[in-house]
ROMAR-547048 format. One record per atom (N, C-alpha, C): atom name; x, z, y. Coordinates in Angstrom, 1 decimal, decimal comma. Each point is the difference from the previous one (the first is absolute). Layout:
<nodes>
- vovo/east/up/north
- CA/X/Z/Y
...
</nodes>
This chain:
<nodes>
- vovo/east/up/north
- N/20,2/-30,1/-40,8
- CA/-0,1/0,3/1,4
- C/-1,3/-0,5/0,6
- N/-0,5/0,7/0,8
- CA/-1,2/-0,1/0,9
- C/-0,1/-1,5/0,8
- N/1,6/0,1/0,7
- CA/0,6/-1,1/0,5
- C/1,1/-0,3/0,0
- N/0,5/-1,3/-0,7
- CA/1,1/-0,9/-0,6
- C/1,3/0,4/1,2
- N/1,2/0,6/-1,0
- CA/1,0/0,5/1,4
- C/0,5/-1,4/0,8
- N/0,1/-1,1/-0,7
- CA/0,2/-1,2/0,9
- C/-0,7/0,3/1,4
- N/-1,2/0,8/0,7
- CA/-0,4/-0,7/0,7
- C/0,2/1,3/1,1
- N/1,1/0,8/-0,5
- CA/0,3/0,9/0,7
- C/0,0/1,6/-0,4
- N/0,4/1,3/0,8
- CA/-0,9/1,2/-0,6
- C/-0,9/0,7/0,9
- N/-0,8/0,5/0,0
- CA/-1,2/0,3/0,6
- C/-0,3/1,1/-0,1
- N/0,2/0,6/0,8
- CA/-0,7/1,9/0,2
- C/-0,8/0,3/0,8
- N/-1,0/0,6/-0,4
- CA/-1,0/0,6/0,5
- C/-0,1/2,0/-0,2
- N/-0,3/0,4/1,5
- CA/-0,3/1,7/-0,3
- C/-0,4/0,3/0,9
- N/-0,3/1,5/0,0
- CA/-1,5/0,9/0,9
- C/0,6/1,0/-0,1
- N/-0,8/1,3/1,0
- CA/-0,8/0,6/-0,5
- C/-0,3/0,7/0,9
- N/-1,2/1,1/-0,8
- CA/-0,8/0,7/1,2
- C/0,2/1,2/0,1
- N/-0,5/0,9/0,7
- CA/0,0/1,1/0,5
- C/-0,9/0,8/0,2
- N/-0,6/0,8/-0,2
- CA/-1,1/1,4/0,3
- C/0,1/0,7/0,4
- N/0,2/0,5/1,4
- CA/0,7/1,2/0,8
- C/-1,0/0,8/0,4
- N/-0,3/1,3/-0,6
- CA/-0,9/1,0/0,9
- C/0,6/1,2/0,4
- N/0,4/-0,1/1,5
- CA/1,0/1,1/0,6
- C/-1,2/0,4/1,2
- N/0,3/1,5/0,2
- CA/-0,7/0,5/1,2
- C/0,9/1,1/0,3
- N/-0,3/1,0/1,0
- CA/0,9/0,6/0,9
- C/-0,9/0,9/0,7
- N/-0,3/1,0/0,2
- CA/-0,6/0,8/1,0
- C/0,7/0,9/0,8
- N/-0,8/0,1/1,0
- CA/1,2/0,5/0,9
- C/-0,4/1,5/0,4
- N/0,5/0,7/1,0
- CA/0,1/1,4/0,4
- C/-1,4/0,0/1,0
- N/-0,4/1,0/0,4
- CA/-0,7/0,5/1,4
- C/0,9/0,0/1,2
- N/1,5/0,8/-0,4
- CA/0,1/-0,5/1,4
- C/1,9/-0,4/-0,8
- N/1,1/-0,2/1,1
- CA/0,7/-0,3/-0,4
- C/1,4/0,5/0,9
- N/1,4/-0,3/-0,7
- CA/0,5/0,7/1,8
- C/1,1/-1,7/-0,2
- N/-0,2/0,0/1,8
- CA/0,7/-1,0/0,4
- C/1,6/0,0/-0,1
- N/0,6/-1,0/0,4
- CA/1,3/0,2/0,3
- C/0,7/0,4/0,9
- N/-0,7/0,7/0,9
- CA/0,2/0,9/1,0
- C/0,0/1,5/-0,4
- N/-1,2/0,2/-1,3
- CA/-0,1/1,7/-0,1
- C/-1,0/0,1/0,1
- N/-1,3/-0,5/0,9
- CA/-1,0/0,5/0,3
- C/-0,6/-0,8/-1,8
- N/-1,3/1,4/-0,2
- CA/-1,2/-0,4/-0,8
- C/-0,9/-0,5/1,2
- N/-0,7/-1,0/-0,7
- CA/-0,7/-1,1/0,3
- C/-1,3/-0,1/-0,6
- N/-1,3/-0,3/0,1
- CA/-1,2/-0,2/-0,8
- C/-0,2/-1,4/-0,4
- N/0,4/0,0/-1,2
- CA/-0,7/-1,6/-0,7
- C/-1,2/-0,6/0,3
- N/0,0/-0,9/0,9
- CA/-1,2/-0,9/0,5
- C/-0,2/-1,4/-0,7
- N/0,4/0,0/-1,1
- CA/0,1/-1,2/-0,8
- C/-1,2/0,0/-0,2
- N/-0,8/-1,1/-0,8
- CA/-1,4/-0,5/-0,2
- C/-0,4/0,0/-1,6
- N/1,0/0,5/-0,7
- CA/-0,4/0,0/-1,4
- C/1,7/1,0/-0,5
- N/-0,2/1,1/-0,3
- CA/0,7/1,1/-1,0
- C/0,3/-0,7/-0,8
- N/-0,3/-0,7/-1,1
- CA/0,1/-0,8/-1,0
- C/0,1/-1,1/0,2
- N/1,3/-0,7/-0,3
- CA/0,1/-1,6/0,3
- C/0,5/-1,1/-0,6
- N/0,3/-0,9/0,0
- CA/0,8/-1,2/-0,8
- C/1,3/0,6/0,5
- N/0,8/-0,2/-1,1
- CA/1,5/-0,1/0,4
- C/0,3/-1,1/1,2
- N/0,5/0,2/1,2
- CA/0,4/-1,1/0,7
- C/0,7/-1,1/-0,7
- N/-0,7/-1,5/0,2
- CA/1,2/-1,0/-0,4
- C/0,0/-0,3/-1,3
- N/-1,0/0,9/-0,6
- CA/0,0/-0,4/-1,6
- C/-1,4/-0,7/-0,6
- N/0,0/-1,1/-0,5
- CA/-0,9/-0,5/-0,5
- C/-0,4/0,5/-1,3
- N/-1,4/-0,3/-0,2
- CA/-0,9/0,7/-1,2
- C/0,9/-1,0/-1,3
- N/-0,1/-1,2/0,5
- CA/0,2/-1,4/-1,0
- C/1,3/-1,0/0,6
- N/0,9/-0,6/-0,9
- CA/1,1/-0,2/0,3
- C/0,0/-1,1/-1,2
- N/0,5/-1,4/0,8
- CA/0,0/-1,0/-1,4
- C/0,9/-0,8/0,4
- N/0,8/-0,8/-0,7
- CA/0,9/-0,5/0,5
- C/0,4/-1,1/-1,8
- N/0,2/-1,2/0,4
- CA/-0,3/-0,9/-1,1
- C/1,0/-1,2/0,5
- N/0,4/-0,7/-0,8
- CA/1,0/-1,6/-0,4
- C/0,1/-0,4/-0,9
- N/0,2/-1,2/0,3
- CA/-0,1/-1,3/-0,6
- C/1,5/-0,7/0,3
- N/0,7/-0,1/-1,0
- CA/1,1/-0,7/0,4
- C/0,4/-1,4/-0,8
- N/1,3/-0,9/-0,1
- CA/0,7/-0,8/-0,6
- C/1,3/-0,1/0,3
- N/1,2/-0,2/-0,6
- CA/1,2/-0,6/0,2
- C/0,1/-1,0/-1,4
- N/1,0/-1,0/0,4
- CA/0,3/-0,9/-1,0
- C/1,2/0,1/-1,1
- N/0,3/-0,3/-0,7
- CA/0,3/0,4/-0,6
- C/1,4/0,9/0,1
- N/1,2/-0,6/0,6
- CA/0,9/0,5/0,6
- C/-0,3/0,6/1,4
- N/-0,5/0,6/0,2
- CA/0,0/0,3/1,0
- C/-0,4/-0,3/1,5
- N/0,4/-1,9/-0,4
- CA/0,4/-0,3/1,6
- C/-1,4/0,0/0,9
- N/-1,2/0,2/-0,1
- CA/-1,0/0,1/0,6
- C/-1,1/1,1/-0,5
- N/-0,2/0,8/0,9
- CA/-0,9/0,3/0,0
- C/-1,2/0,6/0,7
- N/-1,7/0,1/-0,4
- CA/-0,7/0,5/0,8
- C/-0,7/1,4/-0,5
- N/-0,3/0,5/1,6
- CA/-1,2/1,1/-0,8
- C/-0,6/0,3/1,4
- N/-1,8/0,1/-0,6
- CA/-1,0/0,4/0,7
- C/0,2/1,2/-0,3
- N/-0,5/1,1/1,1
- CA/-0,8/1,5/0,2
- C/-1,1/0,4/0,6
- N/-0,8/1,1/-1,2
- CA/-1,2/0,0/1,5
- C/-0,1/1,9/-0,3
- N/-0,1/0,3/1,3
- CA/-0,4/1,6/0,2
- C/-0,7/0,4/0,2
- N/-0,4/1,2/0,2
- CA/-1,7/-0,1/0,4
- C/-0,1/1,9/0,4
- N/-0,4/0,7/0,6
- CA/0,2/1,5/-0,2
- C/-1,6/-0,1/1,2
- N/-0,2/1,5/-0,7
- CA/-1,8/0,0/0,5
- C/0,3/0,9/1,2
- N/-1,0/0,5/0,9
- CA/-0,3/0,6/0,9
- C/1,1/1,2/0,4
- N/0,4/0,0/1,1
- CA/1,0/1,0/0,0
- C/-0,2/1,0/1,7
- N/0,5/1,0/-0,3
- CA/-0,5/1,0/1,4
- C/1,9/-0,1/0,6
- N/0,0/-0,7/1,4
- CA/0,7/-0,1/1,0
- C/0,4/1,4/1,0
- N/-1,3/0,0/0,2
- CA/0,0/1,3/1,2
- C/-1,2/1,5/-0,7
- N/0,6/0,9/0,9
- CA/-0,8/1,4/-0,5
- C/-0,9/0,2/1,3
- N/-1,1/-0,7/-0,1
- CA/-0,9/0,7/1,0
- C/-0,2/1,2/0,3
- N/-0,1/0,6/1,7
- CA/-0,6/1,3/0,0
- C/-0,9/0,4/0,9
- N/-0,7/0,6/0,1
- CA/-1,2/0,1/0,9
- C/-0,7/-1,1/0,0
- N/-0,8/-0,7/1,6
- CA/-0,3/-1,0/-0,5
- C/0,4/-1,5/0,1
- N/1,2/0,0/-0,4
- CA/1,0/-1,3/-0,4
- C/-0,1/0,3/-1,9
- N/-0,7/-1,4/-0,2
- CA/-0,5/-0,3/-1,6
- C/1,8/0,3/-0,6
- N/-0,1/0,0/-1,4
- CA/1,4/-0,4/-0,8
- C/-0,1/-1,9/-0,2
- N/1,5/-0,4/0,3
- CA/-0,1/-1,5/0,3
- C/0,8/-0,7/-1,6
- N/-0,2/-0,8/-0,5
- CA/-0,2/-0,3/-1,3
- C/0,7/-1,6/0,6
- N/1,1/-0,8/-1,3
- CA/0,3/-1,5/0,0
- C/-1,0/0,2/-1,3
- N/-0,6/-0,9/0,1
- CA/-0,9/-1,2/-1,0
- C/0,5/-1,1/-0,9
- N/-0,4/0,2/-1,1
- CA/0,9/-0,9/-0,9
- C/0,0/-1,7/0,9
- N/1,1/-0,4/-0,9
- CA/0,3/-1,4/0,7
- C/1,2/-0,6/-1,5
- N/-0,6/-0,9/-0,6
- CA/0,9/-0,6/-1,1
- C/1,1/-0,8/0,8
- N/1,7/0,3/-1,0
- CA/0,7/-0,6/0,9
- C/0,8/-1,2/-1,3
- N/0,1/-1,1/0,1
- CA/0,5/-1,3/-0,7
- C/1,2/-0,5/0,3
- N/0,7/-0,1/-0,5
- CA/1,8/-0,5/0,4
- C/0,4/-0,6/-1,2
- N/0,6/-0,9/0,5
- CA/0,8/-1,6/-1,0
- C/1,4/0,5/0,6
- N/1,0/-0,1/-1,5
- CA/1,4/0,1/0,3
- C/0,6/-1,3/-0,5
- N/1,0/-0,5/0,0
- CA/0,7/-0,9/-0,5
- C/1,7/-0,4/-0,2
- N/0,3/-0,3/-1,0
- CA/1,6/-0,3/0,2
- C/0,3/-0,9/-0,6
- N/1,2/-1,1/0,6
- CA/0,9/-0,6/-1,2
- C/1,0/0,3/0,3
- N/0,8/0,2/-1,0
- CA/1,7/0,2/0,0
- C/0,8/-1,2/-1,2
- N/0,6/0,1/1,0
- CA/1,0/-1,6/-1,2
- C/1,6/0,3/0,9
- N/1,2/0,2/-1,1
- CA/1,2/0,6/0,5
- C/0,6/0,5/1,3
- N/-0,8/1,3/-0,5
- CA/0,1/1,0/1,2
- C/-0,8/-0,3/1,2
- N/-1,0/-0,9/0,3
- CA/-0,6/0,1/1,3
- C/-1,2/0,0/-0,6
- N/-0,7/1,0/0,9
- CA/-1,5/0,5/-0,4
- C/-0,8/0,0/1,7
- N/-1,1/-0,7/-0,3
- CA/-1,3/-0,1/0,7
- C/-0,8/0,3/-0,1
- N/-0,8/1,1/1,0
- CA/-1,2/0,4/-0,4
- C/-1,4/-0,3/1,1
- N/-0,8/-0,5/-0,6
- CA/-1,1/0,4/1,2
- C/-0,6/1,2/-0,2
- N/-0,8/0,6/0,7
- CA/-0,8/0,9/-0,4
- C/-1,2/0,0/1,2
- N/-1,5/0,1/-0,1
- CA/-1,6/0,1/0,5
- C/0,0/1,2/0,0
- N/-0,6/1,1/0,9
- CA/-0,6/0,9/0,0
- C/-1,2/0,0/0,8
- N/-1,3/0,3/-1,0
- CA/-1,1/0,3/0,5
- C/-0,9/-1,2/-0,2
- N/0,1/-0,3/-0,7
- CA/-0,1/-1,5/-0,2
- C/-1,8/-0,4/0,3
- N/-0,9/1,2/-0,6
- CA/-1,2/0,4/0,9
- C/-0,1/0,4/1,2
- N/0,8/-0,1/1,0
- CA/-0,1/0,5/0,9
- C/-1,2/1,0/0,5
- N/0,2/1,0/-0,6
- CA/-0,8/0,7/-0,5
- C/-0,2/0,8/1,3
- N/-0,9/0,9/0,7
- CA/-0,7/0,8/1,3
- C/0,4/1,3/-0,4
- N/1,1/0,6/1,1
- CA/0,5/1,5/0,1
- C/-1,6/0,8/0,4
- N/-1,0/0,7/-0,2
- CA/-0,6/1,2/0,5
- C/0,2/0,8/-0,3
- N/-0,1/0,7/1,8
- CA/-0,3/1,6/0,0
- C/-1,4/0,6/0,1
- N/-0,2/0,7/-0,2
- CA/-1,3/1,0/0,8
- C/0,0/1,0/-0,4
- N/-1,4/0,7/0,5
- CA/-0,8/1,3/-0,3
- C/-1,5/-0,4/-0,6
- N/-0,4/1,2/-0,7
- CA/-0,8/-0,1/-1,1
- C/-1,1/0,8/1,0
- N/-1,1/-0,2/0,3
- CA/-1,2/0,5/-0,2
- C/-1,3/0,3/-0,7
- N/0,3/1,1/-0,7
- CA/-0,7/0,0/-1,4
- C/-1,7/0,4/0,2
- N/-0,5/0,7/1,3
- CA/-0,8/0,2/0,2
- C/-0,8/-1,5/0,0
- N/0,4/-1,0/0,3
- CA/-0,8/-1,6/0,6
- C/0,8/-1,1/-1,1
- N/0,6/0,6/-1,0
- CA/0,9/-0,6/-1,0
- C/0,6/-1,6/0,6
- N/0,9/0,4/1,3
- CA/0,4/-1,1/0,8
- C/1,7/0,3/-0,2
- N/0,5/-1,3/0,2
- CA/1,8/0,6/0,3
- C/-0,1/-0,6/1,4
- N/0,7/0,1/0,5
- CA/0,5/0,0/1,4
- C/1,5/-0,5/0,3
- N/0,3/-1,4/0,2
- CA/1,3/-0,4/0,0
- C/1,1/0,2/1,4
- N/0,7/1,0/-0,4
- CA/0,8/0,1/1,3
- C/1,7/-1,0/0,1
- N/-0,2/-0,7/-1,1
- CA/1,3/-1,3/0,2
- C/-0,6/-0,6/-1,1
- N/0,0/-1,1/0,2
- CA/0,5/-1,4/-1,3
- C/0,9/-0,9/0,9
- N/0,2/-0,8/-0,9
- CA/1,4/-1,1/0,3
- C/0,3/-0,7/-1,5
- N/0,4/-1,0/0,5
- CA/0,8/-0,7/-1,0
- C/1,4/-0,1/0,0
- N/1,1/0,4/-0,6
- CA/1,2/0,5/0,1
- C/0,4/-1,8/-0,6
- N/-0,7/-0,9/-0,5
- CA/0,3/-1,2/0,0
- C/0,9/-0,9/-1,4
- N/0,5/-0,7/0,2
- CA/0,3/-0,3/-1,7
- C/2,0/0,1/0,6
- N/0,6/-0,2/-0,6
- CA/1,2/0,5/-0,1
- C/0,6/-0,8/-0,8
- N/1,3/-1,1/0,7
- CA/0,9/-1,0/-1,0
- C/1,1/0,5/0,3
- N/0,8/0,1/-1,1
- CA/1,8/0,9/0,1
- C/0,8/-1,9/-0,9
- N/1,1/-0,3/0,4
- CA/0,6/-0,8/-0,7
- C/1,4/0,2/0,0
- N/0,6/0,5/-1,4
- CA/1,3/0,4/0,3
- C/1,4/-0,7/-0,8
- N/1,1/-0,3/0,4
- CA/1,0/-0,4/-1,1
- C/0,7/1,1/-0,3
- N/0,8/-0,2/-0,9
- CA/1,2/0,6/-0,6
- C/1,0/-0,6/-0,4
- N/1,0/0,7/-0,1
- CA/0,9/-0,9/-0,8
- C/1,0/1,3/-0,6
- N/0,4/0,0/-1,6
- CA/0,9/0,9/-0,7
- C/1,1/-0,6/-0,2
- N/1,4/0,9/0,1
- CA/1,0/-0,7/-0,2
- C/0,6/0,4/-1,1
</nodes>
């Protein structure tokens, strides 16, 4: 063994993703009223909404041997993604990657289990914006920090 089971068991795993989705849309369209409508969107051909190109998501873990403790790191990661459908001239509005880090934890010993758990542990920057490709500038219409995140919970099984 890589590493002696005395000192615990240890898992580790991934993986990635390669998404190339697009969508084009109509000239014009009919509403939910009935009426046809003329598509004033800004690109016929577009990113699927909401879907990222690249998607990764990876951990690191341990429990001991019986069970009574254990931990595990995660980290996520998903690239560029289109939010909103621009039309006329309102750009299409895009979230920006942002890696996201979280620690779980538990011990359990006869029937009561405790857990902590971290989320965001990089408190990592929510952005939005619009792309101006003519001046190859983005344009941020929200960031924030949504902040780090501590959950602490018991249990008990009977």
């Amino acid at each position: 063994n890589f590493i002696p089971i005395e000192y615990g068991k240890f898992s580790i795993g991934s993986n990635l993703s390669y998404i190339k989705s697009s969508t084009e849309s109509y000239n014009s369209f009919v509403s939910y009223m009935g009426d046809t409508l003329t598509n004033i969107s800004n690109k016929k051909v577009r990113p699927m909404m909401g879907q990222s190109d690249i998607i990764f998501n990876g951990n690191l873990g341990w429990s001991s041997l019986k069970n009574i403790l254990e931990f595990n790191l995660a980290l996520s990661y998903n690239s560029k993604r289109l939010l909103y459908v621009g039309d006329g001239e309102i750009s299409d509005e895009y979230e920006y990657p942002r890696p996201s880090l979280n620690f779980t934890s538990k011990y359990t010993i006869r029937g009561i289990e405790l857990s902590f758990k971290v989320k965001n542990l990089l408190d990592s920057e929510v952005l939005l914006g619009i792309e101006n490709n003519d001046v190859n500038t983005i344009y941020y219409t929200k960031r924030f920090k949504p902040g780090i995140t501590y959950n602490f919970s018991f249990g008990y099984s009977l």
